[in-house]
N, C-alpha and C positions, 0 to 999 in steps of 0.2 A: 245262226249256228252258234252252241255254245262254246265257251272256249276249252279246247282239247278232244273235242268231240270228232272222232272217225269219221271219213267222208269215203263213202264208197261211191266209184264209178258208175254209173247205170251204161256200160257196155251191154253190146247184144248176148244174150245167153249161143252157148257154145252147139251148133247142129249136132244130128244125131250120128250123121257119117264119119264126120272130125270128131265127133268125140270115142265111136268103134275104133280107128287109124289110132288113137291118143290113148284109151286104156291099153292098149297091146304094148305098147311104146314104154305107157310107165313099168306094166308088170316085169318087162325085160330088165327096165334098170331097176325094179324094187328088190330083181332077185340079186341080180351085179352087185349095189350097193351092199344087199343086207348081208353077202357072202363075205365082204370084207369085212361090215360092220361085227360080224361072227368072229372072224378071226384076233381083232381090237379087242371084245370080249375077253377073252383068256386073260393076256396080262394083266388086264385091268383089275378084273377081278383077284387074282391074286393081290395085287397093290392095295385093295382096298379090303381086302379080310385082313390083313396086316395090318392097316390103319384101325380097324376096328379089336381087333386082337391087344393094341397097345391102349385100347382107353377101357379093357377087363369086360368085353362087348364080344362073346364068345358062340351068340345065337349065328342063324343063317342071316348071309350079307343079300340074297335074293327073297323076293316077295312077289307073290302071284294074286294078284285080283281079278276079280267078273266084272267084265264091262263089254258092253254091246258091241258086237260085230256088223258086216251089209245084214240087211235087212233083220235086223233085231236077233242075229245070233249070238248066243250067248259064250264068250271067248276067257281065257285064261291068258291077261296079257304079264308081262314079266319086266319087273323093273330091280334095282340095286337097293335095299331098305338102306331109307335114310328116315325111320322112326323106332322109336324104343319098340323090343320085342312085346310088352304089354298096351302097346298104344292104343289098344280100342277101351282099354278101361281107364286110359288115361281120357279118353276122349269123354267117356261117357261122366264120368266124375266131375268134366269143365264143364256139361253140358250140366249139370247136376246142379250146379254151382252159378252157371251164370242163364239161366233162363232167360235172359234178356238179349243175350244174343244168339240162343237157341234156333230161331228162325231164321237169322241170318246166314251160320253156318248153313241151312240144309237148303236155302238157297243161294250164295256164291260159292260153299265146300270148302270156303277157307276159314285160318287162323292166324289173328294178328300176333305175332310172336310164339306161335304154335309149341306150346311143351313139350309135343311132344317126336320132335327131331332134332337127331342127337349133332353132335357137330360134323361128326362126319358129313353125317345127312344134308347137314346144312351146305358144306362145300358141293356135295354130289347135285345138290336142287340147284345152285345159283350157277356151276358150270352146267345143268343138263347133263350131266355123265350117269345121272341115276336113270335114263328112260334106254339107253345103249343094250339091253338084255332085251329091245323090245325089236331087235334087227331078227330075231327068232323067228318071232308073231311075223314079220313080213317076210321072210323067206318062206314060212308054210303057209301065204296068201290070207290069215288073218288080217292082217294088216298092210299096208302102205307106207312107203317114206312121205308122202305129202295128202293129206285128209283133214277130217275134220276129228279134232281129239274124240278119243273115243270115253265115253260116260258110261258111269254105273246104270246099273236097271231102274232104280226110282227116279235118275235124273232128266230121263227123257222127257218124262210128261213135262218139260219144263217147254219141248218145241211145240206142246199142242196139236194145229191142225200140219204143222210143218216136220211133226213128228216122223211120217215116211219119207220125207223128200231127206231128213236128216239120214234115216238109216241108210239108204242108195246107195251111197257107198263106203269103201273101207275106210275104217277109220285111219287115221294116219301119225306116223312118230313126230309130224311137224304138220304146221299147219297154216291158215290165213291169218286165221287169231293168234296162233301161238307164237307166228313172227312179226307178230307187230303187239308189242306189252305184256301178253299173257295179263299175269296178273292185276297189271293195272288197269285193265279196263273192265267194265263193269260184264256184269252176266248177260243182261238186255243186250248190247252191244257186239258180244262173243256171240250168240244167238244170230245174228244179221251177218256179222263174219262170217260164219260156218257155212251159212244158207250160203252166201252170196260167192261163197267158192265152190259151193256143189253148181250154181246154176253157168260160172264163168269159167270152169277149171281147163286146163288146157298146158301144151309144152309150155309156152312164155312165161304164164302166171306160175306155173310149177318152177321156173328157173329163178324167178323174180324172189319167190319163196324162202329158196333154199339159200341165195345171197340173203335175203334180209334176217335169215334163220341163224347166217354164221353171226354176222353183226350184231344180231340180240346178244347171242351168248356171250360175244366177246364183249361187249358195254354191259352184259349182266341186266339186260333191260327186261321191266319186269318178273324175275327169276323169282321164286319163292316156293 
């Protein structure tokens, strides 16, 4: 095994019975959770138009993207912009620019030292306060507090034959992967996290989750 390299369990996959008793279970607390999460919304938001207000940043502080919902519907989830109002032509101009790591972007989706997020943005990615507008998406059952991140339309083909067992279920505001590195772990990797929580998901693993989920944030582990 290399070193740093994720070692998943090979526990038995989760029956079909426990897991009828286990979705009913979470939808109850995704609605609980996302009701408070709604209410946190408010201030927050004010807080942070303010912040943005003071660095002459006078666009909307919310941004809405298309990314897969269960079984490949196509959803409007909602997060706090932490990128410049013209960021896709900042994007396409790096990509303009650096054709060499063209490919890379469109397969991990990241940027090393990204242009184009501003500082606010910056504080809003490394605490996770920028994904907080997505307690919406789970109270009208788009989403879940615990899944597997939900991906744009072209990024799917990336599951291949694993492509429907990915879509199964909602996507979620936290995750297997997203609590253990995010960022730092590679795409390959994130891919077998995702799967290997749709095949084990369950109350325990969901508890385990949402501990490891506060502790990322708060060590800032993999944030980006």
């Amino acid at each position: 095994m290399k070193s740093g390299e994720l070692v998943l369990e090979e526990t038995n996959v989760v029956s079909h019975s426990k897991k009828r008793f286990y979705f009913i279970v979470k939808r109850l607390f995704d609605i609980f959770c996302s009701a408070i999460g709604m209410i946190i919304v408010i201030p927050l938001a004010m807080i942070i138009k303010i912040c943005y207000l003071c660095t002459g940043d006078h666009a909307s502080i919310f941004y809405r993207q298309t990314r897969l919902g269960k079984d490949g519907k196509k959803i409007q989830i909602y997060k706090f912009r932490t990128m410049v109002p013209n960021a896709e032509e900042i994007l396409q101009n790096w990509l303009m620019h650096n054709p060499d790591k063209r490919e890379e972007y469109y397969r991990d989706r990241k940027i090393e030292d990204d242009p184009r997020i501003t500082k606010v943005g910056n504080f809003l990615r490394k605490s996770s306060l920028d994904e907080f507008p997505q307690f919406i998406n789970i109270f009208t059952g788009e989403m879940s507090l615990i899944g597997p991140r939900p991906v744009v339309p072209d990024e799917v083909k990336n599951y291949g034959k694993d492509k429907a067992k990915f879509l199964s279920m909602r996507p979620g505001l936290t995750g297997y992967w997203a609590s253990n590195g995010r960022s730092n772990i590679s795409y390959k990797e994130r891919k077998k996290m995702e799967l290997y929580y749709i095949d084990h998901c369950g109350i325990l693993l969901d508890i385990q989750i949402i501990f490891d989920t506060i502790f990322a944030v708060i060590k800032k582990d993999g944030a980006k």
